[in-house]
PLY file of the C-alpha trace (Angstrom):
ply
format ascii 1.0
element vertex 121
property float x
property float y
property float z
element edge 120
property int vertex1
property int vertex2
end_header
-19.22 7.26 3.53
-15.84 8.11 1.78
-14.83 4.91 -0.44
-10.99 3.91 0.12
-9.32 1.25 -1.91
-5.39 -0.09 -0.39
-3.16 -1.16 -2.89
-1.32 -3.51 -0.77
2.39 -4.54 -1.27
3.27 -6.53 1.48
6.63 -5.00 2.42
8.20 -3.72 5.70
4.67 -2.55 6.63
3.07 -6.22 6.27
6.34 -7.22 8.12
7.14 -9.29 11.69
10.49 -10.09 13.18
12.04 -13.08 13.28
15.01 -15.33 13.68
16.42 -13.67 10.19
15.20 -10.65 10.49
11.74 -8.61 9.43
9.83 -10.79 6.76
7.01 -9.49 4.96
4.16 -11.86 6.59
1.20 -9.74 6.61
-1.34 -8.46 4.09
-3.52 -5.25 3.77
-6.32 -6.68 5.07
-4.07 -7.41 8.30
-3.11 -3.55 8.31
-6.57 -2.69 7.87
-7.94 -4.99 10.53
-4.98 -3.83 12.80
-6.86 -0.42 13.05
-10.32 -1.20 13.82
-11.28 2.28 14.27
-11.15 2.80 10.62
-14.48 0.90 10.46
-16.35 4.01 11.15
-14.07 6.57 9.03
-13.90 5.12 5.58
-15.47 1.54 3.76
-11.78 0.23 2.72
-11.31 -2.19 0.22
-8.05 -4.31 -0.19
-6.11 -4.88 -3.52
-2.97 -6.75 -3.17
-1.11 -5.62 -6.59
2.55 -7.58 -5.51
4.07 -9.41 -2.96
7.49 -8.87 -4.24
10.34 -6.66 -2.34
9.99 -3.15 -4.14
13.92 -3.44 -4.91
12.58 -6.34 -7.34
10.37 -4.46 -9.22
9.84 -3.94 -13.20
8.03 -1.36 -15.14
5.67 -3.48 -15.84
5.26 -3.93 -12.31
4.88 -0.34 -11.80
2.54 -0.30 -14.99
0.11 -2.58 -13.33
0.09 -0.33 -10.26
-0.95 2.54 -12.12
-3.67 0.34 -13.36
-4.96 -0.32 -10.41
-4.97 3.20 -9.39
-6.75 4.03 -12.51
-9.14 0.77 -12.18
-9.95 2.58 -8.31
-10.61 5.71 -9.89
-13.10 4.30 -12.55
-14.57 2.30 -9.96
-15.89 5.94 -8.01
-13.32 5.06 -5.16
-12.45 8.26 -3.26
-8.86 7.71 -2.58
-6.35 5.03 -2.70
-3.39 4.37 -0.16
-0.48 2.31 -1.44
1.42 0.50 0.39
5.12 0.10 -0.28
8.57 -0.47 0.05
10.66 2.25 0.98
13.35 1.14 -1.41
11.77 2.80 -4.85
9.01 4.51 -3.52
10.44 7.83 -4.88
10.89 5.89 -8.69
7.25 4.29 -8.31
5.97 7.64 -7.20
7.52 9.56 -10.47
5.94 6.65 -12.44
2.56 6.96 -11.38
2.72 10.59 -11.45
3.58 10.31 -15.67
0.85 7.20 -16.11
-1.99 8.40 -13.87
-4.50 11.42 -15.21
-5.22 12.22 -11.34
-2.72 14.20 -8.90
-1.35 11.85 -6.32
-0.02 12.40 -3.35
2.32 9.61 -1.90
3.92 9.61 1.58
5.93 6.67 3.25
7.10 5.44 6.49
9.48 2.74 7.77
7.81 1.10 10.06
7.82 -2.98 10.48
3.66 -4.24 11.31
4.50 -5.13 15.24
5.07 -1.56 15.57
2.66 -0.03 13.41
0.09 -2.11 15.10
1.48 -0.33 18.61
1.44 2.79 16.78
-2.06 2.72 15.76
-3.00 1.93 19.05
0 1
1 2
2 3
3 4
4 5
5 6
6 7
7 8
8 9
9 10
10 11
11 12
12 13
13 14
14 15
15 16
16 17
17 18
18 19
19 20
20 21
21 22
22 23
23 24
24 25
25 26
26 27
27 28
28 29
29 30
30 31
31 32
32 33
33 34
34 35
35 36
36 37
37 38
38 39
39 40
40 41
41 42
42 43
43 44
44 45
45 46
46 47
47 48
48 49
49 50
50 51
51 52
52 53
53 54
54 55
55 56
56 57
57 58
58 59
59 60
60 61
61 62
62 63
63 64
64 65
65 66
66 67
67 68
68 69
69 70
70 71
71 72
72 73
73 74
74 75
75 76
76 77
77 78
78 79
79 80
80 81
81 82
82 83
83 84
84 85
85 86
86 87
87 88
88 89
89 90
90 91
91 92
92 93
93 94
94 95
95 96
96 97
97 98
98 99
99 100
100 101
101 102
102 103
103 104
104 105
105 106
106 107
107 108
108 109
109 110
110 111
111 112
112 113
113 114
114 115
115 116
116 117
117 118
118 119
119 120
């Protein structure tokens, strides 16, 4: 079975609503277990590498990411879905492209976890 590893940061895709607005509240084993069907498609494994707004972010933050991509790779996973903020996505992307020795492919969608559970559904 194809081996996928989620680099969680818990951002507007780990968020719920609330009295002042979307908080980030849930993790990526929440997103994974919010799509049960996955079971059968992949064995998923859950990294959290931050739980810091992606507008807060250092290099070294963005170093430690590529780590972990790297660390996934080493470790014979098959692919790796990160999941972040929407507010540097496009700098963190760039970044892992120049520290990673693999091709990556990156995507992203705005989408709070009340309606991506809906949407998974």
């Amino acid at each position: 079975m194809t081996h996928v590893r989620v680099l969680s940061a818990d951002e507007t895709i780990a968020s719920t609503g609330g009295s002042g607005g979307a908080t980030p509240s849930n993790g990526g084993d929440d997103l994974v277990a919010a799509v049960p069907e996955l079971e059968g498609v992949a064995d998923i494994d859950v990294e959290s590498v931050w739980d810091e707004l992606s507008f807060h972010l250092s290099v070294s933050d963005v170093a430690s990411l590529a780590e972990s991509v790297e660390a996934a790779a080493t470790d014979g996973v098959d692919g790796v879905v990160v999941t972040h903020g929407t507010e540097t996505m496009a700098e963190s992307a760039y970044s892992l492209d120049l520290m990673t020795a693999d091709a990556r492919f990156q995507d992203g969608a705005c989408i709070a976890f009340g309606d991506f559970v809906r949407a998974a559904r």
